[in-house]
N, C-alpha and C positions, 0 to 999 in steps of 0.2 A: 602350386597353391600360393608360394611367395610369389611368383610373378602376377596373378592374378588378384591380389588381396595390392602391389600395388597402383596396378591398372586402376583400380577400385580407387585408389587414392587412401588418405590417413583416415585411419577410426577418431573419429572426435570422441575425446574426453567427456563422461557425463556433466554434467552442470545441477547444481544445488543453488535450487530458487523458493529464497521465502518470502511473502506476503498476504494480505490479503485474499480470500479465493471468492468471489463473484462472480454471478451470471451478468453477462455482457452483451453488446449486438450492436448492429451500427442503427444510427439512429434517422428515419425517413420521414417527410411530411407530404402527405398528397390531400390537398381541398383543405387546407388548415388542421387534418389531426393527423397527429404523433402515429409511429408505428415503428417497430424495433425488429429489425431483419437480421439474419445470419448469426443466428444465437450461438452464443458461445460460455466458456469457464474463462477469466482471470486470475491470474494470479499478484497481485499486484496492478500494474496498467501491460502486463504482459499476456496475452492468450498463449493458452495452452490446446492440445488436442490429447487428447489421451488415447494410449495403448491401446492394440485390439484385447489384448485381455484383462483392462482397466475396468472395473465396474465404476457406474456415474459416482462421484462420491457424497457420503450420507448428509443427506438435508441438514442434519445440526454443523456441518461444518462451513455451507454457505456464509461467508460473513466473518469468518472467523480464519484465523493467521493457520496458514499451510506451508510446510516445505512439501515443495516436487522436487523429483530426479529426471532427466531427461536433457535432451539434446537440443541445440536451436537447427529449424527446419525452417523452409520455405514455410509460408501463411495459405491456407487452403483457399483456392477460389469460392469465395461464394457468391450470393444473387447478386443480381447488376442491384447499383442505390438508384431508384425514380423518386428522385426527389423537386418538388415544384416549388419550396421554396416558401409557401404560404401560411407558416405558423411563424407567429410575432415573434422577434430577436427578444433575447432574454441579456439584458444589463449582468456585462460578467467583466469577473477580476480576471487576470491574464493568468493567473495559477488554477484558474477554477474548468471543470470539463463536463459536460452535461452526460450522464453514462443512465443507461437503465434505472438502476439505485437511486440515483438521484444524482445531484452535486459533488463531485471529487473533486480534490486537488494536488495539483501535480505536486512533488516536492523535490527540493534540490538533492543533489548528492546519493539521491536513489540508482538502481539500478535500469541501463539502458533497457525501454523495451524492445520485444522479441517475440518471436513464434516459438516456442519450446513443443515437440512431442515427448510427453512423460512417461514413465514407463511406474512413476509410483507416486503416490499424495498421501499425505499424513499428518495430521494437527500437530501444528510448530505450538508447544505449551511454556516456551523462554522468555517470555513475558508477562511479567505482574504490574500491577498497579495501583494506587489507593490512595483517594484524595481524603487527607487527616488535619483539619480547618484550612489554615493557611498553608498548607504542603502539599506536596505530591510525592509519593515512596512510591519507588520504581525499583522493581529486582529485575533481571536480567541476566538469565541462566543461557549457555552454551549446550543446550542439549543434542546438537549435530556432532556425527563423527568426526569431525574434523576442526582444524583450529581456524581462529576469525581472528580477524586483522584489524586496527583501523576503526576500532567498537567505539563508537558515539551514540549516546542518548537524546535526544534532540526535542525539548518541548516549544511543542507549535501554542502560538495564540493567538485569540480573534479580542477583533473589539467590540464594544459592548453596544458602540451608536454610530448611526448611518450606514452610509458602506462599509461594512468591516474592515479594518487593516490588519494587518498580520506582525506579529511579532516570534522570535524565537530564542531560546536557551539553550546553549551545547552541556553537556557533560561525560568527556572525554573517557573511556576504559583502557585503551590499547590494544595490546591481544590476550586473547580469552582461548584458553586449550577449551577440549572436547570434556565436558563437564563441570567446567569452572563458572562461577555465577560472581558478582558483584553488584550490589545495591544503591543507590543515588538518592537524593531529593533537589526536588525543584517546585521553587516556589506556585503556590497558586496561581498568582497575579505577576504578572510582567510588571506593573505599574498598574492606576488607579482605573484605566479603560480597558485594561487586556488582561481577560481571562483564559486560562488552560483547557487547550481544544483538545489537542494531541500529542502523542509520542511516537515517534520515530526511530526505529533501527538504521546507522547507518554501520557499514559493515563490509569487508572487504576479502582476501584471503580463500579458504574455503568454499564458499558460499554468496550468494549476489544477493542482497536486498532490497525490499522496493516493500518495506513494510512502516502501515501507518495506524496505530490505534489509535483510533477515538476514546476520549474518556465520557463514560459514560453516564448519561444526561442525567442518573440521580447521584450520582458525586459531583456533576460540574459547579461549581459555585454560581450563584445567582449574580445576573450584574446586579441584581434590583438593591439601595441603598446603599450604591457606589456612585461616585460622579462619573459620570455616564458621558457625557459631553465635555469638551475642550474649558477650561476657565477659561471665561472672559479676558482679553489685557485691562 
């Protein structure tokens, strides 16, 4: 059984992945319209396959921050892409990716994507949020078994006019045991053009992250009677 287990080669170590969970697919154009082939779950910008004895997971969790357990594997064959190439180029930032959902964007210091088979999904709930005038209160609880390394809270921001630009905020935790939480604020506004998009886990140790929430559109501050545009010299 020893000789044969190492014929087989090493048992890979599970992997804990949290992010985002999204329905995915590649994206095709034939005669000018859109069509989304070889559908899939995300985790993150990571596809996942699930266990055979995984049921699909419950509609309210679409959209919402997941840890999986599971293995990275080969990416399943799917359909050939026939794509003609005849729907209009869409003006894009170099961070930005056109997915099913909509517009995503990539972010640094995330976790490398991957093909994971998962063997379990379950609503990651270690992230709070609350925009309170000019602030953002962020808690940031460790609810995995294990400890996290390297814990940064990272608020993304867009700008208010033209092409957006991006700006960002670190604020550093360190390591966080299995249960331990710590809270942050970070300003609404970066400055007088860039308002608070998102929050970011990054996160290292235990667990691989590639999670990004959005703050949500009735909390985001209005740019509306902010200067909005560059001052004049």
């Amino acid at each position: 059984m020893l000789l044969a287990a190492l014929i087989a080669g090493p048992l890979l170590a599970p992997v804990t992945l949290v992010g985002l969970l999204t329905e995915q697919g590649d994206r095709v154009c034939e005669k000018g319209q859109e069509r989304w082939v070889n559908p899939r779950f995300e985790v993150g910008f990571s596809p996942i396959t699930l266990a055979e004895h995984l049921s699909p997971p419950a509609p309210a969790w679409i959209g919402r921050p997941v840890a999986v357990v599971g293995e990275e594997t080969p990416s399943p064959r799917g359909a050939p892409l026939l794509d003609d190439m005849s729907c209009p180029p869409m003006q894009m930032r170099s961070d930005w990716v056109i997915s099913k959902t909509g517009i995503r964007q990539l972010r640094g210091d995330a976790a490398t994507s991957a093909h994971y088979t998962v063997t379990s999904v379950a609503p990651f709930e270690g992230l709070t949020l609350k925009v309170e005038g000019d602030k953002v209160l962020v808690l940031f609880k460790n609810t995995l078994p294990v400890a996290l390394e390297g814990v940064t809270l990272r608020g993304h921001y867009e700008g208010c006019y033209g092409k957006p630009g991006a700006r960002a905020q670190d604020r550093p935790l360190g390591t966080l045991a299995s249960g331990a939480a710590q809270s942050v604020e970070l300003p609404a506004w970066h400055d007088e053009r860039h308002v608070i998009s998102a929050i970011q886990v990054i996160a290292t140790g235990g667990a691989r992250f590639d999670l990004d929430v959005a703050v949500p559109d009735e909390q985001r501050p209005s740019c509306e009677g902010r200067r909005t545009r560059p001052p004049v010299p």
